[in-house]
Biopython code that builds the backbone (N, CA, C, O; Angstrom):
import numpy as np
from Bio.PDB.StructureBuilder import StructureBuilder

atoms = [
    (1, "UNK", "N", (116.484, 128.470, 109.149)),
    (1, "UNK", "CA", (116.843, 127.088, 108.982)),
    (1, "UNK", "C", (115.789, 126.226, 109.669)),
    (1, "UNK", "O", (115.163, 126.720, 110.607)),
    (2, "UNK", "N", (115.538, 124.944, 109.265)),
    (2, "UNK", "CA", (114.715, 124.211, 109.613)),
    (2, "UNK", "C", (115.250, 122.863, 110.043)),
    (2, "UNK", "O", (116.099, 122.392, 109.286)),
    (3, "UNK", "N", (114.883, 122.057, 111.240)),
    (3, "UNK", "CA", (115.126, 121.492, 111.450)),
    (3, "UNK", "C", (114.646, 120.319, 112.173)),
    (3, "UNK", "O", (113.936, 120.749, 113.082)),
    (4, "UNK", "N", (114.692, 118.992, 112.211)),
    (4, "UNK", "CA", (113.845, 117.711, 113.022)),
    (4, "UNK", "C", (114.364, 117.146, 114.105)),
    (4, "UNK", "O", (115.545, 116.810, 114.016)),
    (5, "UNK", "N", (113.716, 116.917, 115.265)),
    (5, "UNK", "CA", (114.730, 116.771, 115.683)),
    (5, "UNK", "C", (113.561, 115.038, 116.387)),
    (5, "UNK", "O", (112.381, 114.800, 116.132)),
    (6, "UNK", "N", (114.460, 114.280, 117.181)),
    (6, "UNK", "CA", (113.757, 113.308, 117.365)),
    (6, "UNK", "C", (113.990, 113.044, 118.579)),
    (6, "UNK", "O", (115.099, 112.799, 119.051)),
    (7, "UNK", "N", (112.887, 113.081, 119.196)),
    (7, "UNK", "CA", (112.318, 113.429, 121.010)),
    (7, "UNK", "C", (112.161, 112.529, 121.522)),
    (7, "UNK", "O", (111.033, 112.142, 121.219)),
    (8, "UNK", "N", (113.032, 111.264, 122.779)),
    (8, "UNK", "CA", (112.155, 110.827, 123.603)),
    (8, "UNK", "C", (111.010, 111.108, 123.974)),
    (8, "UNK", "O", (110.670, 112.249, 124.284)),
    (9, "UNK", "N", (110.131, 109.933, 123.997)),
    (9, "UNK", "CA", (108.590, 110.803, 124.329)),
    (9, "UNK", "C", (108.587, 111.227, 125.449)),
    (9, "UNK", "O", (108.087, 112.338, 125.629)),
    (10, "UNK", "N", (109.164, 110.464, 126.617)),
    (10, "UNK", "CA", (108.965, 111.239, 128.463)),
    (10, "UNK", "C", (109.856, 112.426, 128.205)),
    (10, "UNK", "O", (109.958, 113.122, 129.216)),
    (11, "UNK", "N", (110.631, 112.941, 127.015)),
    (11, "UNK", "CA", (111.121, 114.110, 127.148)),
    (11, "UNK", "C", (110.678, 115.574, 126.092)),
    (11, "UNK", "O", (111.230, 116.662, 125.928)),
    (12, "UNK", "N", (109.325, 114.903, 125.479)),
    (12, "UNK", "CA", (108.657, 115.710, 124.365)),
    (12, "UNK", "C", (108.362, 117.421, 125.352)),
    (12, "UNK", "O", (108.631, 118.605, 125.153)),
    (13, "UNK", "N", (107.701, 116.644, 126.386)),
    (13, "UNK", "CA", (106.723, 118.433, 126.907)),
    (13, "UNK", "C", (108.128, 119.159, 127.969)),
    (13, "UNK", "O", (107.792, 119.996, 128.807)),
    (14, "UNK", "N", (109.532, 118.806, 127.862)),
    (14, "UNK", "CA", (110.258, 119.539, 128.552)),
    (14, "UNK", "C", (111.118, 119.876, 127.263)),
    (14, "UNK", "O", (111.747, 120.916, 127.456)),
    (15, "UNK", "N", (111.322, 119.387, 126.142)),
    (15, "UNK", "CA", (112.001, 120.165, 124.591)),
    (15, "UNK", "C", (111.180, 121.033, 124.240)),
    (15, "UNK", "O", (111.613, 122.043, 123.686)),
    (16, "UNK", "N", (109.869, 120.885, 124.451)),
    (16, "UNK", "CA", (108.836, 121.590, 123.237)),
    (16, "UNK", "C", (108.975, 122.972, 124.457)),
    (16, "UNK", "O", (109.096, 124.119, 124.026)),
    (17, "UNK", "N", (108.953, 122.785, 125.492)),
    (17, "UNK", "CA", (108.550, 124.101, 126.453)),
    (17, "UNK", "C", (109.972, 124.968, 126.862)),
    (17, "UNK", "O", (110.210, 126.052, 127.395)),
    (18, "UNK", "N", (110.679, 123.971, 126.360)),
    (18, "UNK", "CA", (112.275, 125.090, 126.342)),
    (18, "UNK", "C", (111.910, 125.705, 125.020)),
    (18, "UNK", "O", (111.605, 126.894, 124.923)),
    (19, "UNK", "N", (111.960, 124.553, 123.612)),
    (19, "UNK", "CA", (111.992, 125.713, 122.221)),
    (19, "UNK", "C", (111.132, 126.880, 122.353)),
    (19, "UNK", "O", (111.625, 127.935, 121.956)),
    (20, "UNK", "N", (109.876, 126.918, 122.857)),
    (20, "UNK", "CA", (108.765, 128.166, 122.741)),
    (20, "UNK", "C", (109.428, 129.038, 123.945)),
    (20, "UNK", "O", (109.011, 130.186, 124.096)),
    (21, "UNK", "N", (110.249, 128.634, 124.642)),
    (21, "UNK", "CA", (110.647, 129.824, 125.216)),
    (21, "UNK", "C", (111.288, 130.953, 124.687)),
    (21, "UNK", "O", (111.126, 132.128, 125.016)),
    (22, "UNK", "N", (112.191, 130.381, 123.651)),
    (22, "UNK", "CA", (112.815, 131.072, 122.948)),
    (22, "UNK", "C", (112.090, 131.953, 121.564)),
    (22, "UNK", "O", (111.471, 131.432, 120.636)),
    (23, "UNK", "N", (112.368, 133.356, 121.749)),
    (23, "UNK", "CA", (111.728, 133.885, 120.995)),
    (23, "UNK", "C", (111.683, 134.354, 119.662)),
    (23, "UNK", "O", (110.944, 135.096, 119.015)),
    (24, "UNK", "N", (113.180, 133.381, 119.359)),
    (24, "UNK", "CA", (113.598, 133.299, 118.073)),
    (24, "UNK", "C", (113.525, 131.911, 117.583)),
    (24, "UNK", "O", (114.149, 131.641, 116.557)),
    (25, "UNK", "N", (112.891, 131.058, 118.142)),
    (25, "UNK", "CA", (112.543, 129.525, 117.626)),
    (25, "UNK", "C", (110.536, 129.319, 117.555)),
    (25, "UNK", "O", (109.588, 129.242, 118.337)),
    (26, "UNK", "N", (110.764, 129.312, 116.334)),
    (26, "UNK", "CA", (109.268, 128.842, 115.822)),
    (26, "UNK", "C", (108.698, 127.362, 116.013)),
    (26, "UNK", "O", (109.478, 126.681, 115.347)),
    (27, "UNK", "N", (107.908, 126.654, 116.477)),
    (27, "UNK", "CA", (107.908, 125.455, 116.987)),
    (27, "UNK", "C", (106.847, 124.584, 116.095)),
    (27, "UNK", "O", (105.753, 125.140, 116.200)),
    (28, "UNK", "N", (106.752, 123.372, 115.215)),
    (28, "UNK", "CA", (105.270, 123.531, 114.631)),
    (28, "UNK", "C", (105.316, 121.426, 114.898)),
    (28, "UNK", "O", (105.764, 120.934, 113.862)),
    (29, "UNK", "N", (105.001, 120.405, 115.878)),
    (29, "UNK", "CA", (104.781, 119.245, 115.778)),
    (29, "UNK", "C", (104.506, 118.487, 114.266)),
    (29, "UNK", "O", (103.711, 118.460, 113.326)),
    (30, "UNK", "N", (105.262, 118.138, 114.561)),
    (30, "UNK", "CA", (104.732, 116.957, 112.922)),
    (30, "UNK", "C", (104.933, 115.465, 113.329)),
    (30, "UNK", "O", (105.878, 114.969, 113.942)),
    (31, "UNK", "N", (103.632, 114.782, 112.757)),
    (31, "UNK", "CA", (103.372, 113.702, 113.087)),
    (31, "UNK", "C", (104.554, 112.578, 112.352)),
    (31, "UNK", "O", (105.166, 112.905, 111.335)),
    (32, "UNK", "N", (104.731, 111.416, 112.938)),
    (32, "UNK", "CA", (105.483, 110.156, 112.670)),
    (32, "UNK", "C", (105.479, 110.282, 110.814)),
    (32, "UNK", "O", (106.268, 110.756, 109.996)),
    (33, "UNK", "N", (104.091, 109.555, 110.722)),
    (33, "UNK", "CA", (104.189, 109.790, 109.321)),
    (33, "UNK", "C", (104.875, 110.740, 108.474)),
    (33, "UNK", "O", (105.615, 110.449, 107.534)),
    (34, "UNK", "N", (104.568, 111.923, 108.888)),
    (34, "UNK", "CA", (104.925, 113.025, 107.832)),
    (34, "UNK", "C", (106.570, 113.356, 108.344)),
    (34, "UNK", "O", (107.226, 113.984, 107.513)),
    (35, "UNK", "N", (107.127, 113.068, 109.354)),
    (35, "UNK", "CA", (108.484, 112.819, 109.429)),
    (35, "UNK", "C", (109.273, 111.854, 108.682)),
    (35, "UNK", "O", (110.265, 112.156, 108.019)),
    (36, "UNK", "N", (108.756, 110.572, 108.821)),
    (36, "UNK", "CA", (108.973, 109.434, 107.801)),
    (36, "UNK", "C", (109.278, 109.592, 106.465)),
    (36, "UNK", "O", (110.307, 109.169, 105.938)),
    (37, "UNK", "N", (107.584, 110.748, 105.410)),
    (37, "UNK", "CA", (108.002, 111.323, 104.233)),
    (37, "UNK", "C", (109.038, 111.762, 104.112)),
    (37, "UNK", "O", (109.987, 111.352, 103.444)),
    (38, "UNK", "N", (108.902, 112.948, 104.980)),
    (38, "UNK", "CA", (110.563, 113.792, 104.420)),
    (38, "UNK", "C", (111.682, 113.229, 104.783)),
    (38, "UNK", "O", (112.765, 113.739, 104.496)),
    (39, "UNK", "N", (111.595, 112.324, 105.331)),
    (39, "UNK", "CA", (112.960, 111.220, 105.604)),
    (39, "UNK", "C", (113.158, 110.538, 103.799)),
    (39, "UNK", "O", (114.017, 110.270, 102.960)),
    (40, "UNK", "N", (112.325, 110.536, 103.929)),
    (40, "UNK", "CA", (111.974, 109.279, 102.259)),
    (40, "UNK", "C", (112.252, 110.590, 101.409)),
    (40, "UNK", "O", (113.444, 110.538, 101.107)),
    (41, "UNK", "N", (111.701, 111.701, 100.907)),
    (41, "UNK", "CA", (111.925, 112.939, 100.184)),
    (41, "UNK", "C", (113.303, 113.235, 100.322)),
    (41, "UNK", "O", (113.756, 113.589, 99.234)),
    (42, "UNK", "N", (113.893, 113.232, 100.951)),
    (42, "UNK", "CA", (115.496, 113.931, 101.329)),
    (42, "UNK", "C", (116.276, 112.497, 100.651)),
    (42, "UNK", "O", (116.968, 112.734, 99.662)),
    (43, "UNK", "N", (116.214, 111.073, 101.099)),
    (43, "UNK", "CA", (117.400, 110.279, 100.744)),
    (43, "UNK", "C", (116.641, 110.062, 99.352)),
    (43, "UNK", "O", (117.089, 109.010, 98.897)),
    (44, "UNK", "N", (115.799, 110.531, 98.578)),
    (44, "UNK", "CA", (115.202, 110.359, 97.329)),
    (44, "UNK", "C", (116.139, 111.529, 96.411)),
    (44, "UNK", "O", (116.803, 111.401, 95.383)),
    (45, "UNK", "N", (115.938, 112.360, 97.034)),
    (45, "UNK", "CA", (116.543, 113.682, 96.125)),
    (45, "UNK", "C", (118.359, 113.704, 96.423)),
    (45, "UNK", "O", (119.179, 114.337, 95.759)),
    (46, "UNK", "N", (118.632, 112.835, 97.585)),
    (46, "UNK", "CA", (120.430, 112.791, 97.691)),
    (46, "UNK", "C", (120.618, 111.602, 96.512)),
    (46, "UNK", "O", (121.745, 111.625, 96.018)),
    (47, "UNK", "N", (119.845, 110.709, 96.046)),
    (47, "UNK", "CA", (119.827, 109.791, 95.300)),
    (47, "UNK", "C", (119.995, 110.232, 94.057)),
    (47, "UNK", "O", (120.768, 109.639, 93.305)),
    (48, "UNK", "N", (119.022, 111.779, 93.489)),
    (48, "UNK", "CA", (118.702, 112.164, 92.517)),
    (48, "UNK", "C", (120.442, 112.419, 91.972)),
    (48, "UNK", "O", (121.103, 111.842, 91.108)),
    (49, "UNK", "N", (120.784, 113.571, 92.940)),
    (49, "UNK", "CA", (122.393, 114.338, 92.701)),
    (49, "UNK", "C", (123.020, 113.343, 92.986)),
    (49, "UNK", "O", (124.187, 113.710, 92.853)),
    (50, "UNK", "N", (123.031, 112.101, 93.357)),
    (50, "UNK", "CA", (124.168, 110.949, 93.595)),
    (50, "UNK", "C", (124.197, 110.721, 91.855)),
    (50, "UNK", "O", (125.351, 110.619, 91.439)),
    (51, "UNK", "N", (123.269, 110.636, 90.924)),
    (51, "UNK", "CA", (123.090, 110.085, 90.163)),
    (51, "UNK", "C", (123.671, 111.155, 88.884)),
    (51, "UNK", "O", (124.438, 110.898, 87.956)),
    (52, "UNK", "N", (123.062, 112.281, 89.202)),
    (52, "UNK", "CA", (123.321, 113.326, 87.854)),
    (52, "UNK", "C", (125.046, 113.735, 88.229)),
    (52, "UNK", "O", (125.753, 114.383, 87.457)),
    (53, "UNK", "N", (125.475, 113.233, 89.481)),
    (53, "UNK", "CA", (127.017, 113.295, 89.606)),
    (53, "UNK", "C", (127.729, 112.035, 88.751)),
    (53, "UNK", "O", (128.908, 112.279, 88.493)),
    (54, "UNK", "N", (127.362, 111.038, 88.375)),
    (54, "UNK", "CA", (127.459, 109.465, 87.541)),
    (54, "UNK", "C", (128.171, 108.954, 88.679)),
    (54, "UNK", "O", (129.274, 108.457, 88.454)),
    (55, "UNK", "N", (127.657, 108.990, 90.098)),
    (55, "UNK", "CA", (128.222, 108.071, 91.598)),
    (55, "UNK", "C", (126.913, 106.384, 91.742)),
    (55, "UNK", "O", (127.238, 105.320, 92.270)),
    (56, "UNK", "N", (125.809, 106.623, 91.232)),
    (56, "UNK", "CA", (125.056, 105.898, 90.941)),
    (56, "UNK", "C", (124.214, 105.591, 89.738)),
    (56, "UNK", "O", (124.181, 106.365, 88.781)),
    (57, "UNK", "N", (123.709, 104.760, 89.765)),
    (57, "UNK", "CA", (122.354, 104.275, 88.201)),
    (57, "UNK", "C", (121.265, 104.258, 88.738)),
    (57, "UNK", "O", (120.982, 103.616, 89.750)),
    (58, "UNK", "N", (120.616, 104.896, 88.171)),
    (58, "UNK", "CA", (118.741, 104.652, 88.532)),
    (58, "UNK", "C", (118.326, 103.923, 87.682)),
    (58, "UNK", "O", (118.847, 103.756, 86.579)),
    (59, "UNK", "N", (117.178, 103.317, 88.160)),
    (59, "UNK", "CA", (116.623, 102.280, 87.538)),
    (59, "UNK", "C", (115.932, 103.084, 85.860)),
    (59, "UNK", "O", (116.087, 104.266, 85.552)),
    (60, "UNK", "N", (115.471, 102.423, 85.341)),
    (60, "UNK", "CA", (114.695, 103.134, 83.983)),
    (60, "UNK", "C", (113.084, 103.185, 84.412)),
    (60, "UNK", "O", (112.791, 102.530, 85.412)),
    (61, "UNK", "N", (112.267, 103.740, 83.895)),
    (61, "UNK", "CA", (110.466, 103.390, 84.194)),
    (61, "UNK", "C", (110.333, 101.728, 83.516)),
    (61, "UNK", "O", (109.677, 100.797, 83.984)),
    (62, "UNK", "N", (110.706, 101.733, 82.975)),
    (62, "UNK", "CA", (110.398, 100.097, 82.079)),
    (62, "UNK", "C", (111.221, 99.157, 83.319)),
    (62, "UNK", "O", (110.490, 98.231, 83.670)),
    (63, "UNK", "N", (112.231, 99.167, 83.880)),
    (63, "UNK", "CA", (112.443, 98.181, 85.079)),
    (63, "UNK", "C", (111.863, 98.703, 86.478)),
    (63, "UNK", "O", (111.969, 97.848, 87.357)),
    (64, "UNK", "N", (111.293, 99.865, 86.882)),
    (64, "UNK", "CA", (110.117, 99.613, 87.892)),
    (64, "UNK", "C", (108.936, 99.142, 87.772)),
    (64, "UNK", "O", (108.328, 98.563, 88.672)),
    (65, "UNK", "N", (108.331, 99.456, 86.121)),
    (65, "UNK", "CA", (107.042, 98.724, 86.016)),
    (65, "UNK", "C", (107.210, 97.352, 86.285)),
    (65, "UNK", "O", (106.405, 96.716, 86.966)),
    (66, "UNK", "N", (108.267, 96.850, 85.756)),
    (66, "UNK", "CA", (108.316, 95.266, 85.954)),
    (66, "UNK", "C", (108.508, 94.650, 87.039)),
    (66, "UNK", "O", (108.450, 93.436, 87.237)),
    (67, "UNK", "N", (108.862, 95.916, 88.131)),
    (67, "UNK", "CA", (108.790, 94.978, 89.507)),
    (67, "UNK", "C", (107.848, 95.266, 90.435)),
    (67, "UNK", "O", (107.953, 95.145, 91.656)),
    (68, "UNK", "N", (106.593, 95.790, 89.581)),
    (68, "UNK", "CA", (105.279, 95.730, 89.602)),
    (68, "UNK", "C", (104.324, 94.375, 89.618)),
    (68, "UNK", "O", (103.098, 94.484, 89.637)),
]
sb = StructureBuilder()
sb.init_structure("model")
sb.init_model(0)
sb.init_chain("A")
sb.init_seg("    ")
for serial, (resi, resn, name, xyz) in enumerate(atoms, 1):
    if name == "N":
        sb.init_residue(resn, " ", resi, " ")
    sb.init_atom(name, np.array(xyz, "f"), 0.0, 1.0, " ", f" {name:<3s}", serial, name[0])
structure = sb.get_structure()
């Protein structure tokens, strides 16, 4: 399982040095940005199945171009 977790910074180098203690937790930093994506990727794709459930409407390509 994978997971994010979101670190006070004065408490980054005492989380990161407990997880590597453990020798069943793999540890790998990911920057702001690329946390941000998969923030944006995940409520994109809960959007997708909100939609193919008929709980929401997505827009069409012809009304995003236009709000271009």
């Amino acid at each position: 399982m994978k997971v994010i977790l979101d670190i006070k910074d004065n408490k980054v180098e005492f989380v990161m040095e407990l997880l590597q203690s453990l020798s069943f937790v793999k540890t790998e930093p990911i920057s702001t940005a690329k946390a941000e994506l998969f923030k944006e990727l995940q409520a994109s794709a809960e959007e997708v199945v909100l939609a193919k459930l008929g709980k929401i409407k997505l827009k069409t390509a012809e009304e995003l171009l236009n709000e271009l």
